[in-house]
C-alpha positions as CSV (number, residue, x, y, z in Angstrom):
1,X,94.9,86.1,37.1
2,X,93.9,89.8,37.9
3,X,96.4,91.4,40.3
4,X,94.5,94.7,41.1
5,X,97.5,96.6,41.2
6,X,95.9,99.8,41.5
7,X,93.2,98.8,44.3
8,X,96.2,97.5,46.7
9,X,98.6,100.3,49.0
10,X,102.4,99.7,49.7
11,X,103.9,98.3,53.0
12,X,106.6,98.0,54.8
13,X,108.7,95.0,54.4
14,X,111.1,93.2,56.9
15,X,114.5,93.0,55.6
16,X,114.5,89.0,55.5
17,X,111.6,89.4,53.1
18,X,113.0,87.4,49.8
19,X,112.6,89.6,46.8
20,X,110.5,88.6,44.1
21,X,112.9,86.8,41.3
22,X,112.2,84.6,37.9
23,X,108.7,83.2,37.3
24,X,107.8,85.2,40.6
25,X,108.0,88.2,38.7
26,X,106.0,87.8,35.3
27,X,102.6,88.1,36.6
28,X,103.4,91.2,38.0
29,X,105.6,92.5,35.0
30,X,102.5,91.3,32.9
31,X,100.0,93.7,35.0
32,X,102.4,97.1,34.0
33,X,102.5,99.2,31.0
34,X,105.1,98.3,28.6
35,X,107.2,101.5,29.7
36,X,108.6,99.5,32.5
37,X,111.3,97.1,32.5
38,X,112.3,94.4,34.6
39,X,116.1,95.3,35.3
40,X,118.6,92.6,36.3
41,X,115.4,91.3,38.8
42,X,116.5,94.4,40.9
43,X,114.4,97.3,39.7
44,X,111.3,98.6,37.4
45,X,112.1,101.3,35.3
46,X,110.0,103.2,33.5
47,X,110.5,106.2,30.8
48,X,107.7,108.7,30.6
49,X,107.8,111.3,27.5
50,X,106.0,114.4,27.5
51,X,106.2,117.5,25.1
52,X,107.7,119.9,27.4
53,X,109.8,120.5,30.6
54,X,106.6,121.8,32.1
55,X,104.3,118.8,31.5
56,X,107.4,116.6,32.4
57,X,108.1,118.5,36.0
58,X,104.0,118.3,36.5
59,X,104.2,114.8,36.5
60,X,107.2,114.1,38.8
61,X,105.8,116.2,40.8
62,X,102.0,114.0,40.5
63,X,104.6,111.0,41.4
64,X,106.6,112.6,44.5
65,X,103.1,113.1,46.1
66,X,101.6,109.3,45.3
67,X,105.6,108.3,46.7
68,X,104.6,110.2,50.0
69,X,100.5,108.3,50.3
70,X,102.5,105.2,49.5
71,X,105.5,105.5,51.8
72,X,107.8,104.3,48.5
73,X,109.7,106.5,47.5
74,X,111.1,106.1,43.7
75,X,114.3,107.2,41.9
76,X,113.2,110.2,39.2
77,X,115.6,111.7,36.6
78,X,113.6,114.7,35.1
79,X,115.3,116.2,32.1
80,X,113.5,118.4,29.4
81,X,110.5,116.6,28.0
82,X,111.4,113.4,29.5
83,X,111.1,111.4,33.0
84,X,112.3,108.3,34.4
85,X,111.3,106.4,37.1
86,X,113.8,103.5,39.0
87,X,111.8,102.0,42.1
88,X,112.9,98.7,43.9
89,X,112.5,97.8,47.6
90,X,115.4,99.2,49.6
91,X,115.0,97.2,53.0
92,X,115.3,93.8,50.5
93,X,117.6,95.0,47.9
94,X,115.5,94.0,45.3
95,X,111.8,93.5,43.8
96,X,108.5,93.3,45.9
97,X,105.3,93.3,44.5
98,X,105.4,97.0,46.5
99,X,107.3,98.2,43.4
100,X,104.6,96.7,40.9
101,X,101.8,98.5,43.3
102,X,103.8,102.2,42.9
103,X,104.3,101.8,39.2
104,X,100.9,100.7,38.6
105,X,99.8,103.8,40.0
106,X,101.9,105.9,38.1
107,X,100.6,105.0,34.9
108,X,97.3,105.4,36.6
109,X,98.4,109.1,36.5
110,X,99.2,109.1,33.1
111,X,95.2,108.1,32.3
């Protein structure tokens, strides 16, 4: 099965949406880069390493605007040569396939 991350946009969710949990969440986990990981079935995160601060601020910057087109805003820790990137769906407290959509399209950035 063929999720199309990529081709799909984020939306918003009710807050008695159940997040995605167990067996929900392999497909999705399946379709991402191996920089992410399934944390606690609460949040992706994802560890980007580039050779510079420069290159590293470049790209969170790159991500802050897909956030905004997305309306999904991420968690991102920049330090020197290095970014990460926590996402999860606030208004469930927990996974949606919103989250897999977002980080799918970050490491469409990194292409």
């Amino acid at each position: 099965m063929t999720l199309n991350l990529t081709e799909k946009s984020c939306r918003p969710l009710p807050s008695e949406t159940p997040p995605l949990t167990g067996n929900e969440l392999a497909p999705y986990k399946g379709a991402l880069d191996s920089r992410w990981a399934v944390v606690d079935e609460h949040h992706l995160l994802g560890e980007f390493e580039f050779p510079n601060f420069i290159e590293a601020l470049a790209f969170t910057n790159r991500v802050g605007a897909l956030s905004e087109v997305e309306g999904h805003h991420p968690e991102i820790t920049l330090t020197w040569g290095r970014a990460s990137v926590k996402i999860w769906t606030h208004s469930i407290d927990g996974l949606s396939e919103n989250d897999f959509i977002l980080a799918a399209k970050i490491d469409a950035l990194e292409a």
